[in-house]
C-alpha positions as CSV (number, residue, x, y, z in Angstrom):
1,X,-18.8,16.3,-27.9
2,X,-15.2,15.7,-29.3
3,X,-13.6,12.2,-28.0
4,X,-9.5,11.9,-27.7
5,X,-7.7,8.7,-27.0
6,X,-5.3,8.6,-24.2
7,X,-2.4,9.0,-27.0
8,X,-4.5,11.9,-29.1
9,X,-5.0,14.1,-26.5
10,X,-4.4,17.9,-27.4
11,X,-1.1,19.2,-26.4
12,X,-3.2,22.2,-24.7
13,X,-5.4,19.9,-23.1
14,X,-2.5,18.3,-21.3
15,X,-1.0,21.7,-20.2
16,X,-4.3,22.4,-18.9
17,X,-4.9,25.9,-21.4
18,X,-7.7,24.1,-23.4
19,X,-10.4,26.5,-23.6
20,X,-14.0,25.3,-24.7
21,X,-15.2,26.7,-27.7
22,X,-18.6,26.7,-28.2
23,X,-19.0,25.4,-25.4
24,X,-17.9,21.7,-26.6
25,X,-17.5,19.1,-23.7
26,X,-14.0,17.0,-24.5
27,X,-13.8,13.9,-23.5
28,X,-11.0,11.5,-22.9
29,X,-10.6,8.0,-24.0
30,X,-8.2,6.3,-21.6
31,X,-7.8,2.6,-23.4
32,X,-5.7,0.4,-20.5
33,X,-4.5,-3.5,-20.4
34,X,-4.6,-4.7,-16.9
35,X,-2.3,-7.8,-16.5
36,X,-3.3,-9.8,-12.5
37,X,-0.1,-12.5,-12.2
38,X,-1.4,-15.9,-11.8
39,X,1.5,-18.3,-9.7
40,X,1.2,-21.1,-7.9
41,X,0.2,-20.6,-4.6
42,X,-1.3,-17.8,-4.8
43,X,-4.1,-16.6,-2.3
44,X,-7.6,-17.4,-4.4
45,X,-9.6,-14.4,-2.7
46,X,-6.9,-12.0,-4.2
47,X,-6.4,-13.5,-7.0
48,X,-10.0,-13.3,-8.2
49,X,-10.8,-10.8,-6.2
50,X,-9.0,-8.1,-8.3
51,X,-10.4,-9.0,-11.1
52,X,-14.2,-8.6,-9.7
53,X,-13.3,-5.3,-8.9
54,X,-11.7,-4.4,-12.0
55,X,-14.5,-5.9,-13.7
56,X,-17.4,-3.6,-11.6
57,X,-16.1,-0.7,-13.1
58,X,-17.5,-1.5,-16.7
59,X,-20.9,-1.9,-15.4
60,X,-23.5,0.6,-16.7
61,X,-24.7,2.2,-13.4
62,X,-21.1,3.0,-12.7
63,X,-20.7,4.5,-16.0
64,X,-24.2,6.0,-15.4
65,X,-22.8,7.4,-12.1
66,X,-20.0,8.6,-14.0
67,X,-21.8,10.3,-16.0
68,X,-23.6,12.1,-13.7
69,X,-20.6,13.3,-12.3
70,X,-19.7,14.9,-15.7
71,X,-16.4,13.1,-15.6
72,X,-14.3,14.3,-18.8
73,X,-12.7,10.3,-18.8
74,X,-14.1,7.5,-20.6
75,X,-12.1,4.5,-19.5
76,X,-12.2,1.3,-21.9
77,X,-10.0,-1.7,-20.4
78,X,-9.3,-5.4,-20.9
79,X,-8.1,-7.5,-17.8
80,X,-6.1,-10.0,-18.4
81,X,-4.9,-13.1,-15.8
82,X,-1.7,-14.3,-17.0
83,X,0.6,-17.2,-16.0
84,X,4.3,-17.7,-17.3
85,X,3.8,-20.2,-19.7
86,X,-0.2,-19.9,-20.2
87,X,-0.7,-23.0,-17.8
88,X,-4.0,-23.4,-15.2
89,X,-2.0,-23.0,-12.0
90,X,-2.3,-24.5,-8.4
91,X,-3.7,-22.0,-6.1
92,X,-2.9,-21.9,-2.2
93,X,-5.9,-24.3,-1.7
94,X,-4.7,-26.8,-4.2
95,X,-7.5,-25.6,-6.8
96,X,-6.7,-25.3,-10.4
97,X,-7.3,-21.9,-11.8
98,X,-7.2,-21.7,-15.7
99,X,-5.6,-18.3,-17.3
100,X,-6.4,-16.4,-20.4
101,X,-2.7,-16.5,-21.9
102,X,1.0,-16.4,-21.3
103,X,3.7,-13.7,-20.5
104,X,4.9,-13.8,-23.8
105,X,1.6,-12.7,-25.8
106,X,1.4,-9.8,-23.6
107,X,3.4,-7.2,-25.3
108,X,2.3,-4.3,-23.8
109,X,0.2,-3.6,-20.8
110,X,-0.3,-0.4,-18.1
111,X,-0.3,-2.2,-14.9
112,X,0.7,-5.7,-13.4
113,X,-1.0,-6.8,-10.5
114,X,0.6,-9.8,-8.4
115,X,-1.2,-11.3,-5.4
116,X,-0.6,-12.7,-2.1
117,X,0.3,-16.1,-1.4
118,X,-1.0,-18.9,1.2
119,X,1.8,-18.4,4.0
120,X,3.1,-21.6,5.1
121,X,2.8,-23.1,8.7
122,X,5.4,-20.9,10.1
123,X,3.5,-18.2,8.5
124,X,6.5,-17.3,5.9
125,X,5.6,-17.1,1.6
126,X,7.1,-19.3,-0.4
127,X,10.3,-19.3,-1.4
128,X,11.5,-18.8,-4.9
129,X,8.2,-17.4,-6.0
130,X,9.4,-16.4,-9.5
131,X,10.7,-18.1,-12.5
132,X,13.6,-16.8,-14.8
133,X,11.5,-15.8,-17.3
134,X,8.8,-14.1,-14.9
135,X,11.2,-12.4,-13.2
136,X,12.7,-11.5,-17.0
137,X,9.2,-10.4,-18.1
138,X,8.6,-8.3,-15.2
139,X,11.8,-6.3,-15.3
140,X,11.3,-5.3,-19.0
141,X,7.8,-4.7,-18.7
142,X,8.7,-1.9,-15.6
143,X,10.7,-0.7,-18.5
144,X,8.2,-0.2,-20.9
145,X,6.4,2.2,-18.0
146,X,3.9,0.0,-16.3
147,X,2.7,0.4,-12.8
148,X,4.0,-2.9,-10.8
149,X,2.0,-3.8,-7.9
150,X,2.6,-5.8,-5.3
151,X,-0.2,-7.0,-2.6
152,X,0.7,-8.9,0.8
153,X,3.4,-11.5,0.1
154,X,2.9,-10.7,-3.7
155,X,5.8,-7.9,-2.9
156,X,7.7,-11.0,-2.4
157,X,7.9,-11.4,-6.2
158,X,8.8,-8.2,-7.0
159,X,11.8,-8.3,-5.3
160,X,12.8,-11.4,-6.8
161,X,12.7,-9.1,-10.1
162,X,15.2,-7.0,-8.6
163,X,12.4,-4.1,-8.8
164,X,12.5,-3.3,-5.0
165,X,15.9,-2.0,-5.0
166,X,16.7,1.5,-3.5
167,X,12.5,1.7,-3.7
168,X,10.3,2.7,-0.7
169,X,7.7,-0.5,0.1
170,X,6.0,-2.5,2.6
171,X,4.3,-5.4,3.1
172,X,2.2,-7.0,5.7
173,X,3.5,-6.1,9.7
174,X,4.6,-9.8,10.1
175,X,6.7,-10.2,6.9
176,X,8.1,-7.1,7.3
177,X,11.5,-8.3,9.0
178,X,11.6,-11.6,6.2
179,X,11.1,-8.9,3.6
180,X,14.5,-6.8,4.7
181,X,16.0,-10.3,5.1
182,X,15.1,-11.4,1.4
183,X,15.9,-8.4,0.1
184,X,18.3,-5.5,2.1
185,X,18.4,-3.4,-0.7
186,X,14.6,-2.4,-1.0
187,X,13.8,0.8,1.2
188,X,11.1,-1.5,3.7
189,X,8.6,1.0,5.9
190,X,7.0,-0.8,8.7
191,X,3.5,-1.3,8.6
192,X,2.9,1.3,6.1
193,X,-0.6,0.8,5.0
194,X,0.2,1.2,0.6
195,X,3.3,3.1,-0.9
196,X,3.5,4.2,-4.3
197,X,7.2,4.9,-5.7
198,X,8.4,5.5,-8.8
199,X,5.7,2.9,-10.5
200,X,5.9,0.7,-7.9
201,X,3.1,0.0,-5.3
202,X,3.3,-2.2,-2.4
203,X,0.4,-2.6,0.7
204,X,0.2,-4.9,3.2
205,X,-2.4,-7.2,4.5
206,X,-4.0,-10.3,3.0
207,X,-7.1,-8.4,1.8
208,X,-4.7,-5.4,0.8
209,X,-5.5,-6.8,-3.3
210,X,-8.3,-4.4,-2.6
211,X,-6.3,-1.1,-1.9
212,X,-4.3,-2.4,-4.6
213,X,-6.8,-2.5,-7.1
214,X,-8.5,1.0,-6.3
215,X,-5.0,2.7,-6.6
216,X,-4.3,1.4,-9.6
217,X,-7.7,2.5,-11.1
218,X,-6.4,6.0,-9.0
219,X,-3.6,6.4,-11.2
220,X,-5.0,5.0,-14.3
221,X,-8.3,6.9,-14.9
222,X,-8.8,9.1,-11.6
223,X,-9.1,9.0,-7.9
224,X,-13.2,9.7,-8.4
225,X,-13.8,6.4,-10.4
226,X,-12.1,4.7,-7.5
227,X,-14.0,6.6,-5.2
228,X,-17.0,5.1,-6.7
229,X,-16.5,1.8,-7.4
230,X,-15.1,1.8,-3.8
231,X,-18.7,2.4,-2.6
232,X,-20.6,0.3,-4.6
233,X,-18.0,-2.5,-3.5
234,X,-18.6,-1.2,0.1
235,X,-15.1,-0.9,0.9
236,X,-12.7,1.7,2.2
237,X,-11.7,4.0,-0.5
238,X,-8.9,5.3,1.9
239,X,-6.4,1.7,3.4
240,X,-6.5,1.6,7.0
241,X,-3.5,1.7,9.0
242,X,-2.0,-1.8,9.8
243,X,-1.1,-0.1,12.9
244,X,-5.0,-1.0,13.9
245,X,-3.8,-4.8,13.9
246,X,-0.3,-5.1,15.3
247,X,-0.2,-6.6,18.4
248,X,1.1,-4.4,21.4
249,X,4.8,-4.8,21.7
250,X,5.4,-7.1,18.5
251,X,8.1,-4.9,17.3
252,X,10.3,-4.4,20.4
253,X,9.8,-8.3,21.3
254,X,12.1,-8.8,18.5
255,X,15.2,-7.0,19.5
256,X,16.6,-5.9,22.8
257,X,17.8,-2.3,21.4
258,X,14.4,-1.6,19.9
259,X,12.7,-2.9,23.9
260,X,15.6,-0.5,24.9
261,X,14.8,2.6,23.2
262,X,11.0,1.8,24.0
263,X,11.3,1.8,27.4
264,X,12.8,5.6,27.6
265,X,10.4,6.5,25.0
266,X,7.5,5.5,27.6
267,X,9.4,7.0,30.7
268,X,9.7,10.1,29.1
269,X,6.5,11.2,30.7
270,X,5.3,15.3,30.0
271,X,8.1,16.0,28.2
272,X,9.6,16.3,24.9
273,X,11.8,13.7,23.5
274,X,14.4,14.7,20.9
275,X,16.8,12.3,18.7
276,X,19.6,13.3,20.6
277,X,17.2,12.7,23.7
278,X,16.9,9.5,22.8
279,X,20.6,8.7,21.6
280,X,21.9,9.8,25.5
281,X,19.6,7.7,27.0
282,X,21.0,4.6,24.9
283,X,24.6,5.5,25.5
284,X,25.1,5.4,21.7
285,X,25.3,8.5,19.4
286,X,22.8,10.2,17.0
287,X,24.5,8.8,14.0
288,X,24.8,5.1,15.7
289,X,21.1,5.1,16.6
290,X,19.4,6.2,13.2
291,X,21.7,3.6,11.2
292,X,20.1,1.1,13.9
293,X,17.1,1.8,13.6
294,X,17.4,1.9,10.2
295,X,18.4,-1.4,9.6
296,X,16.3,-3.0,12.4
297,X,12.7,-0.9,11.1
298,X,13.6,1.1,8.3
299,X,12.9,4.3,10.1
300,X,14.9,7.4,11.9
301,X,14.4,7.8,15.3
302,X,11.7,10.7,15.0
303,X,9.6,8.4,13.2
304,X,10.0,6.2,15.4
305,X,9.5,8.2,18.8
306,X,6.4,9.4,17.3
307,X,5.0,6.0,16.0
308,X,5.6,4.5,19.7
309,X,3.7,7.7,21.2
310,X,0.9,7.1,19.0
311,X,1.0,3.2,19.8
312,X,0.6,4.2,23.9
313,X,-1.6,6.9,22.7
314,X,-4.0,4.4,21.6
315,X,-3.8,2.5,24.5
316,X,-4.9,5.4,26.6
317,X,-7.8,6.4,24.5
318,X,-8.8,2.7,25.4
319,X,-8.0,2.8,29.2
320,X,-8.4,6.0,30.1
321,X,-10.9,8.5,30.4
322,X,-8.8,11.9,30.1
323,X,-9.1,14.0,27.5
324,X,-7.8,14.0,24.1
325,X,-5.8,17.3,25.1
326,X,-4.4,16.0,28.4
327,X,-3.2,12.3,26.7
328,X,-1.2,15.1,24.1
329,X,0.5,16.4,27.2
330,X,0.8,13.2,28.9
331,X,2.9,12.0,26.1
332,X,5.2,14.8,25.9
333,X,3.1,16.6,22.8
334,X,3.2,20.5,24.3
335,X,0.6,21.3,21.4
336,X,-2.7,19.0,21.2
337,X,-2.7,20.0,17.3
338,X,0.2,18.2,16.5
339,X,-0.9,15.5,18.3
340,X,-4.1,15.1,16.7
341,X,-2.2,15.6,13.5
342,X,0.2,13.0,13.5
343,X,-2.6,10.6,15.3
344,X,-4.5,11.0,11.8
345,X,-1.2,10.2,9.9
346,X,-0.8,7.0,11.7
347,X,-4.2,5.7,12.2
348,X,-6.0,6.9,9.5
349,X,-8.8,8.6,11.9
350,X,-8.9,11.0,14.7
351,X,-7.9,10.4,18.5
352,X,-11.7,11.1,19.1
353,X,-12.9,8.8,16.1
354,X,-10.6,5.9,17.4
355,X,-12.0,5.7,21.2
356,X,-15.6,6.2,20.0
357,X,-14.4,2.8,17.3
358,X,-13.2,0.9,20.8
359,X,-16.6,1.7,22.6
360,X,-18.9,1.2,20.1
């Protein structure tokens, strides 16, 4: 057995030519620093929570399982929970968590993991989350090449280094519209359930520090170690879609134009709906409509025709006893397959998945 560290690894290994002589099994050593943000506020469960995850994956069986997988990785890392100036910090319960050290002693790390915070009454994450330096030490660690990631409100902070900008994200459904508002200049999808982009991953949800965590093992050492350490923390390997948890009509309730374009959405019964469908119906043009919608959702009008379809499609498959290939039709989808498709897209499961979910 020959053993490479993540830096030594054979020029021809990496182009994928490396040819086994003698039938010698390479293996290689990925050696990674995990840094989890500790700031006040912060939401305890997440907080910790990453790091008990992190941590499973050193365990023997899950090596052992490894293993048995004859995985080519070996994966060696340190965690580290981190606070700007090496201070215990108040957590969103008003408990004092101690850290291991501060921003400044951490010269170099491969990921930076930030967690949601304890919304206020209103339901809204504090404001100025970040510090200077944080903000500072952020920016110039993205720089170096680490992955920043960004759970629930936790995006929040990430903006307030500036790392959002002209960057695909999300966040949780409800903070989606304060997120635009804090920061116009980040590309904000609705809903979405995680988003990676250029080194930057966003997911929304208060127990989204677990989708988090898995896809940063993903990109660090592999999507099977995550796969595994996924099932022995019986969780979801794959998020679910927030869509599951929006409540029906929370978007259009905030704006007439988006109740508006709803409502001929919905009354478009058996037939197809184009943009330009869509545009006549709201008396504006094609050009008028997608910069609406783009600053009111950050999404163009097919995305959106197709995300309030699959919204009523649910609510069929939960009222109504027709089949899959008829509620296609009903909704103006001439070809059940593209239906199904873009149902699996959204929700994360299939139309016949989802009703047996609601009946179960």
């Amino acid at each position: 057995m020959k053993l490479y560290a993540n830096n030594e690894v054979d020029s021809e290994w990496q182009k994928g030519q490396h040819t086994c002589n003698y039938c010698q099994l390479v293996i290689i050593l990925i050696m990674s620093v995990i840094v989890i943000v500790a700031l006040d506020n912060a939401l305890p469960s997440a907080l910790m929570g990453m790091a008990d995850i992190l941590s499973l994956s050193g365990l023997n069986f899950i090596q052992e399982r490894r293993n048995k997988q004859n995985s080519k990785v070996a994966w060696n890392f340190q965690v580290i929970i981190a606070s700007h100036d090496g201070q215990p910090i108040t957590d969103g319960q008003g408990r004092t968590i101690s850290v291991d050290t501060d921003f400044a002693s951490i010269d170099h790390c491969d990921a930076i993991l930030i967690p949601g915070f304890v919304p206020d009454s209103q339901g809204h994450p504090p404001r100025n989350i970040t510090n200077k330096q944080t903000r500072s030490w952020l920016a110039r660690q993205y720089q170096k090449g680490s992955l920043m990631c960004g759970s629930c409100s936790g995006v929040f902070a990430l903006g307030e280094a500036s790392l959002l900008n002209s960057r695909r994200c999300t966040t949780t459904w409800w903070l989606h519209d304060e997120l635009r508002q804090r920061f116009p200049k980040a590309d904000a999808l609705w809903a979405s359930e995680l988003i990676s982009n250029q080194r930057i991953i966003t997911a929304g949800g208060p127990l989204s520090w677990v989708n988090i965590t898995l896809q940063v093992i993903t990109e660090l050492v592999g999507a099977d170690t995550a796969k595994i350490i996924a099932d022995f923390s019986v969780v979801d390997a794959i998020p679910k879609s927030q869509n599951l948890y929006v409540p029906q009509g929370y978007r259009i309730s905030t704006d007439p134009f988006l109740a508006e374009a709803e409502h001929a959405i919905r009354q478009a019964h058996y037939r197809h709906i184009s943009t330009l469908d869509l545009a006549k119906s709201m008396a504006v043009s094609q050009r008028t409509l997608n910069r609406k919608l783009k600053s009111l959702i950050g999404e163009t009008p097919k995305a959106f025709i197709d995300n309030i379809r699959i919204s009523h499609a649910c609510t069929l498959l939960n009222n109504d006893n027709k089949s899959i290939k008829d509620i296609a039709l009903a909704l103006g989808y001439s070809d059940d397959t593209v239906f199904r498709r873009l149902f699996q897209k959204q929700i994360k499961m299939t139309p016949t998945a989802y009703r047996k979910r609601l009946n179960s």
